[in-house]
Every structure is written in C-alpha cells, then in structure tokens.
N, C-alpha and C positions, 0 to 999 in steps of 0.2 A: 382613121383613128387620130383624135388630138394628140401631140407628140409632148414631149417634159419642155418644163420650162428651166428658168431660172431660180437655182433657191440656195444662194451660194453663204453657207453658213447657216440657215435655217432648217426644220424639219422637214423632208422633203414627204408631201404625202399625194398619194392617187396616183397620175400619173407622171408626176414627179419623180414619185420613187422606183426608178428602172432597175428591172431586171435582178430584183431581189427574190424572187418567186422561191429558187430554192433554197436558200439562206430561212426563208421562212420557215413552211415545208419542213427544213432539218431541225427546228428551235421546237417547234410542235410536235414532231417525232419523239425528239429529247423528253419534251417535257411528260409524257406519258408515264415514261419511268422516274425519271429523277427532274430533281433541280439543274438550275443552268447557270452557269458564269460562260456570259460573252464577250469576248476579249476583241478590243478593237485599236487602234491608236487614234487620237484627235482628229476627225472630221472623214471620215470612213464609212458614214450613215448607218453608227450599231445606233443612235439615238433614232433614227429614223426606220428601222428595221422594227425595233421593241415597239415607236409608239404607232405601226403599223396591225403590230398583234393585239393592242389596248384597244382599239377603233373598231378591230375586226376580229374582234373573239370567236372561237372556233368551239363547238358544241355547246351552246350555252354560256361557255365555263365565264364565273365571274372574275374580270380583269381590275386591280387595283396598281395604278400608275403612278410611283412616285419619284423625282431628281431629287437625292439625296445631296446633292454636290454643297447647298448650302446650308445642310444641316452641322450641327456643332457638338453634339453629344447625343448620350442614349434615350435623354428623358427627350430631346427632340425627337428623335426619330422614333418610337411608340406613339407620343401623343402626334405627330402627322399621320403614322398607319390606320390610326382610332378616328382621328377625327374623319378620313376618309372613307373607313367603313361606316360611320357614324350616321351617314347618307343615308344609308340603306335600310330602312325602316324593320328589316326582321332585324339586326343587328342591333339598330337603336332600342329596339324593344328589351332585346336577351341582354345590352347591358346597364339596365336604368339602375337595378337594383344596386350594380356595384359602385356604381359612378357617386350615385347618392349615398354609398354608406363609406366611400374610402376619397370624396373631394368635396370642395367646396363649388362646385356647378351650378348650384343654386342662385349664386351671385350673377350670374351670365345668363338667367332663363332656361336654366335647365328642365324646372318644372312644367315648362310648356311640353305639348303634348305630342311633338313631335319634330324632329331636327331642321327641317321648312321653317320654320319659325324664328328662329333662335335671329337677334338684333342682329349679333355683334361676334361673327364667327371668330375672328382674331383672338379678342380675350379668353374665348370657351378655349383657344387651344391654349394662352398663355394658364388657365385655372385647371386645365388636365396635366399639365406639361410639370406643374407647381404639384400636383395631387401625387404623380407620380415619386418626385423626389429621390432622394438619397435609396429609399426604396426600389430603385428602377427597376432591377433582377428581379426579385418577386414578383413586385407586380406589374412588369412586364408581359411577363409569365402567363400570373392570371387574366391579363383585358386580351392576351393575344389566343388561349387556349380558346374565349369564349367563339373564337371561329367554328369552331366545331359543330356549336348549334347552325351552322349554315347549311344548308341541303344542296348537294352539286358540289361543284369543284370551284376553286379560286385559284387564282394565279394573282400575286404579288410581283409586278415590276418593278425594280430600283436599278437607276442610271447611277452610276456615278459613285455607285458604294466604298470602292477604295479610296477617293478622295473622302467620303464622308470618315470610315477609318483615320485617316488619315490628320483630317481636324478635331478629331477625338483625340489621338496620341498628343496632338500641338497644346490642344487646348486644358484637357483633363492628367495626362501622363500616361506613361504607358500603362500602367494597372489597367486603370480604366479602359482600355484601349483591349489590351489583351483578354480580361471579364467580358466584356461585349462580343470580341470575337467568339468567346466560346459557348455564350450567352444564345449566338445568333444560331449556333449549331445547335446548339442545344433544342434550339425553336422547330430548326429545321427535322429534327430526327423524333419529336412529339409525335407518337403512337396515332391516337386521336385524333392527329392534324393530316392524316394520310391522305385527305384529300386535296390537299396545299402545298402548289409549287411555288419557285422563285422562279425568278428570272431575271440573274444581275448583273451589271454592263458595266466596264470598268477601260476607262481611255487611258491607263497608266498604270504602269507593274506593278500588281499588288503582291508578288513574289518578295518583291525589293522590302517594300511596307509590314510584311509579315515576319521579317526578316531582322526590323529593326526592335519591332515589339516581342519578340523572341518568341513566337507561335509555331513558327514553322508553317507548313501549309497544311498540317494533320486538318485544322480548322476550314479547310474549302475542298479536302479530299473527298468531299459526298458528292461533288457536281460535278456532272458533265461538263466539259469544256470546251466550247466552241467558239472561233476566230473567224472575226469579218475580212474577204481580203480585198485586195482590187481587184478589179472587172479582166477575166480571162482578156486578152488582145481582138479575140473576136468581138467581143460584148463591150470592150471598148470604141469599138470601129462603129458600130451599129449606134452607138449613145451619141458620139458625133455627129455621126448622120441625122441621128435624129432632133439634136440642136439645133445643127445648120438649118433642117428643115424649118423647126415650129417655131426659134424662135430669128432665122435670119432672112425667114420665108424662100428658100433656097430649095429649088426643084430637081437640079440637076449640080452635084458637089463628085467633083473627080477624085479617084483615086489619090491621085499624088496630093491633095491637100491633106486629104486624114491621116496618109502615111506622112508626113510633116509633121502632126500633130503629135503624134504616137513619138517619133523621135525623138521631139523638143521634151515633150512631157517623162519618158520613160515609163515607169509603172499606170497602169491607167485604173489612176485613181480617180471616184466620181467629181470630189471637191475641185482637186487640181484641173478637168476635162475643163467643167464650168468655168472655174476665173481666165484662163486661155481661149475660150473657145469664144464668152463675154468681149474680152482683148481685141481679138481680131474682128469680131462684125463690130467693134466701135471704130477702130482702125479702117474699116473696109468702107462705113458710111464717114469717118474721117476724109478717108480720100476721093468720096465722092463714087465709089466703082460697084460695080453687081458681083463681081465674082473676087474670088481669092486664090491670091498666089504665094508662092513660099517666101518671098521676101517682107511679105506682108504678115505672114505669120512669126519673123523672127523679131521685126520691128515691134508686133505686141508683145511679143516674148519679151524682150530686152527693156523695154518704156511702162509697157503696162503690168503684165505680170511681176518683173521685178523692180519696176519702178518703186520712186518714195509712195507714191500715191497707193500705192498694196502691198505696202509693208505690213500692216495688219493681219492680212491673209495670213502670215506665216509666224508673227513674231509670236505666238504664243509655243512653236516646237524649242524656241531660245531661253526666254524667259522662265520655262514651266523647272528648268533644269536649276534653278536657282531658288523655287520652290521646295522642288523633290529632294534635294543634296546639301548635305555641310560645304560651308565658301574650299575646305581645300579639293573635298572629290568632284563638285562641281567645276572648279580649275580643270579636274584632270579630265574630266569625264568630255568638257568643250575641247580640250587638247587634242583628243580620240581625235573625235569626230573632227573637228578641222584636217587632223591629217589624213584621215579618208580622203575628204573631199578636195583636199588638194593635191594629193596622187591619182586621185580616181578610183585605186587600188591596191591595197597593199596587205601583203603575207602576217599573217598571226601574229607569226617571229617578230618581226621587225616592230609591229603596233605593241606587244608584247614588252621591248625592250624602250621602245617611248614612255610607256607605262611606268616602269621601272625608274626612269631617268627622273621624270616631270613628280613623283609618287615620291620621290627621294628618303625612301625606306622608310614614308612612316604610313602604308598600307602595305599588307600583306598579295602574297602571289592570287590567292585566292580570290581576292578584291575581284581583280582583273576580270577574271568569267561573269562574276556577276555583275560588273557596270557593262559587258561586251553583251550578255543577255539582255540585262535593260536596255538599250539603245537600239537590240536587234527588234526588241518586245515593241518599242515605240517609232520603228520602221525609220529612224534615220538611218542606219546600215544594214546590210543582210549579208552572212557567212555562205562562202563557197567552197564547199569543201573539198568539190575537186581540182582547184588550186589554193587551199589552205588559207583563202586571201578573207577580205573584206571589202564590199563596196557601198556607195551609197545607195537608198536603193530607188530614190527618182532624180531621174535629173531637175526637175524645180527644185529640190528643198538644198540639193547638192550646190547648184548658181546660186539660190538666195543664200545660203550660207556663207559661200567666198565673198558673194556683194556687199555684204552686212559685218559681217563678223572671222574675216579674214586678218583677226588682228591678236586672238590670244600667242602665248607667248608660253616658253618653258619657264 
C-alpha cells in the first residue's frame, strides 16, 4: 500500500489523509440527528477531514462545500450558498421564478436556459448578491427555504464560519453580526429544511466571538460539538513510520528514532510530524547518509523546524492574537502564554496573580477564565488539573515561541 506523502499546509486527501477513519465515522454518525460544529485549532486537518466528506458523500446525501473565511457579510454568504446550488439543475429550475421577479439577472444571462451557460459567473454572483440587499433576512429566508423542493438529503459545509462572524461584526457592527447569528438559527431550525444538515468548522473560539456580540452561545446550542485532536501516541508512531517509509524510501527505521521524534515534537500533531519529519530526511540527504540518528534529528529540529527559514509554519498562532484582541488584552493574553512557556509550568495561582499585575485593574477577574479558555481552545496551553498548573501543550509551538517572541514584557 502507497504510504502519505507530504502536504504540509495543504488539504491533505486519499492517502494523504491518515488515520482520520473515525473522526469521519463520528461527524456522519452526528450528522444523522443533528447539525455539527467541528472545533479544531489551526492546522489539525478539520479542513481536510470536512473536504474528505464533500468528495465522499455517504448515501447519496448531497454535499455543498463552502470556506466562508473570505466572505464579509450576509448578502455574501446567501449569494455564494445560491450560486452553488445554482449548479444543480433541479434547483436552477425551482428557482428561476424568484430570481427573475426579485433581481436583475437578466443583465448576466440569466435567461439562458440553463446555469452551463451563463458567460460570466462572477458578475451573476455580484447581480444576486446586489438583489438580495438590505433585504438580506427575508430574502434569505425565501432562496434558502426553496431547498426543500430537493428530494434526498443535503449537507452544507462551511470552514471557517466564526471568522466569517467575525468579519461581519468588523465590517457591518455588531447588530448585523448578532441578526445573522440568529438568522442562521433560525435557517437551521426550518421545519421544512428537516432534511438539511450543517457541518461547520471553526480554527478559533467562537465562544470568545459570541461573547463580544452579546449572543451568548443559546445561538450554536443546536449542534453537536465535536473536536479534531492530535493523533493518539500509537497513531502518531505509525504516521512516522510511514513517512520515513513513502517518502524517505526507508525500509528499516529503529525504534529509538521515532521515540526522538515523539519527544522533540510532544503532542503528535499531524502538521507538526510533517515539517520535522520534512527536516530530518533533508538534513539526512544534507549529510550524505541512509539512515538517522538522534543528533540528526535535533539539528533539524533547532535549523530547520525552528529556523528563520520556517517561521511561517508557525507565525500565524502569534500574529492571529493581534487579530482576535484589543492592543491591551492582546498584551495580556501574549504575557500568559510567554510565561507558560518559560516555566514549562505553572500553577493557576501564580498565572492568575500575573494576570492581575500585567491587567493592572482595568479587566475584571472573570476576564481571566475566558482568555485561559481561549488559548486552552487554540491548543497553545492545556490545564492539569491534578496539579492545578498550566502547560504548553507541544513542545514546537513552546521552542518557537521562546525563539521568536521571548521578549513581551509587563
């Protein structure tokens, strides 16, 4: 059996995508009854898990895959779910009527005879996107009910929803932000639509996002809630193995190198395996040699993986924090987490009274739980609770971090 390759940063599919089998399995189980919000942090393969289920639909059921991540408001994201159903010639049909009596489509080829046709798909979506208008919530409403005339089941994919949220609050305010949230439930809980799941994937806390728009989470309490993790220790051993093999052509790989791997890395995360594991067979045909030893392994470690030259790999878990936060909880929030990663580990209490210092009374105690949730939610730390402490929870993100950005301050 061909073994996974290399796809580091990309969607990994076929057999690329290891050992997701019941990660799958569980999302289709779900989706029987309900809706799903899959909860992942950056580069974790939820993008690769979802566009797994889109390729490989399971009883028919029709799959419509969208990454919401560059959408900007509400009238975008209807007129992309429209135009993709748009495809589908029973749908094109059930909604010509409305198209032509509530837009101007006519200017784009509408009247052509079916969606194959059409020049100039971009402007059909700029002339739907335009039709729908200040109107959104309505007629929303009405071009999404018309799912109904579809016989069978559908599934709706969307990656990346809480940033789309998210550019909604930026861009519109939060009204807007909040109507949509409830908007979207509102979609979800349509009598009529019983046969229509989501399934929506979200790399950053939408807990936090729902938080700011005053929703609360009553608005996503219909979905199941299921989290991508990293690869049990066994199933991480095995993904090595099978690197080394397919892509370092390596017949025979000793124990003690994968146990090297596994240490240096800590959590075995699939992204993280890849750019280490990349490291060392360049390092290994660096040196000229067939086989690998653990000094070889620390060398890619220290040069490659957190060299300047793959700072990219990681600088998006720094950066994204200056997205997500106001300049002072951002301060505090990099504060944290530096001091994790430079104790290795430290008690509630103690992170707690950092908090407090660096926070200089103009957040509340409460603050605290929920920037410590967020950052537990997007896997740079994890709570232990039977030593009360906090650690980081891999060792890469923990080294890149000192390497990089061992310099905020109180």
């Amino acid at each position: 059996m061909e073994g996974p390759g290399f796809v580091i940063g990309n969607i990994a599919k076929g057999k690329d995508l290891w050992d997701r089998q019941e990660e799958i399995k569980n999302i289709w189980n779900a989706l029987e009854k309900s809706s799903v919000l899959l909860k992942a942090p950056r580069r974790f393969g939820k993008t690769s898990i979802m566009y797994d289920l889109y390729t490989n639909p399971k009883n028919d059921i029709k799959v419509i895959f969208e990454d919401t991540e560059g959408m900007r408001d509400p009238q975008d994201f209807i007129a992309r779910l429209m135009l993709t159903l748009l495809s589908d010639k029973k749908f094109w049909n059930s909604i010509k009527h409305w198209l032509k009596k509530n837009s101007k489509i006519e200017e784009v080829g509408f009247s052509l005879a079916k969606f194959e046709d059409l020049i100039n798909i971009a402007d059909f979506r700029i002339k739907l996107k335009e039709s729908i208008g200040k109107g959104w919530q309505e007629k929303g409403f009405e071009l999404i009910s018309k799912v109904k005339e579809f016989q069978g089941q559908i599934l709706f994919i969307l990656d990346e929803l809480p940033l789309l949220v998210q550019n909604i609050l930026r861009k519109k305010g939060k009204k807007t932000a909040y109507d949509f949230l409830h908007w979207f439930r509102s979609i979800r809980q349509m009598p009529e639509l019983s046969h229509v799941r989501w399934l929506v994937g979200g790399s950053i806390g939408i807990e936090h996002i729902l938080g700011k728009i005053g929703t609360g989470t009553k608005v996503i309490n219909d979905f199941h809630i299921l989290r991508v993790e990293p690869f049990s220790e066994k199933d991480g051993r095995d993904y090595i193995n099978a690197l080394l093999g397919s892509e370092g052509q390596m017949t025979r790989i000793h124990k003690s190198v994968v146990d090297e791997i596994i240490k240096t890395i800590g959590a075995p995360v699939p992204y993280f395996i890849q750019i280490l594991v990349y490291e060392i067979l360049n390092e290994m045909r660096r040196q000229g040699k067939k086989t690998i030893n653990n000094e070889m392994i620390q060398r890619a470690y220290r040069i490659g993986v957190l060299g300047p030259a793959s700072r990219t790999y990681f600088e998006h878990y720094f950066t994204r924090l200056k997205d997500y936060y106001d300049e002072h909880i951002e301060h505090v929030i990099k504060r944290l987490i530096l001091e994790v990663a430079r104790q290795r580990e430290v008690k509630k209490t103690e992170l707690f009274k950092l908090f407090r210092q660096i926070s200089k009374g103009e957040l509340n105690d409460e603050t605290f739980s929920y920037l410590m949730t967020d950052i537990e939610n997007d896997f740079y730390v994890s709570y232990h609770p039977e030593t009360k402490s906090y650690r980081f929870t891999t060792n890469v993100l923990r080294d890149w971090w000192l390497r990089y950005y061992d310099l905020v301050e109180e």
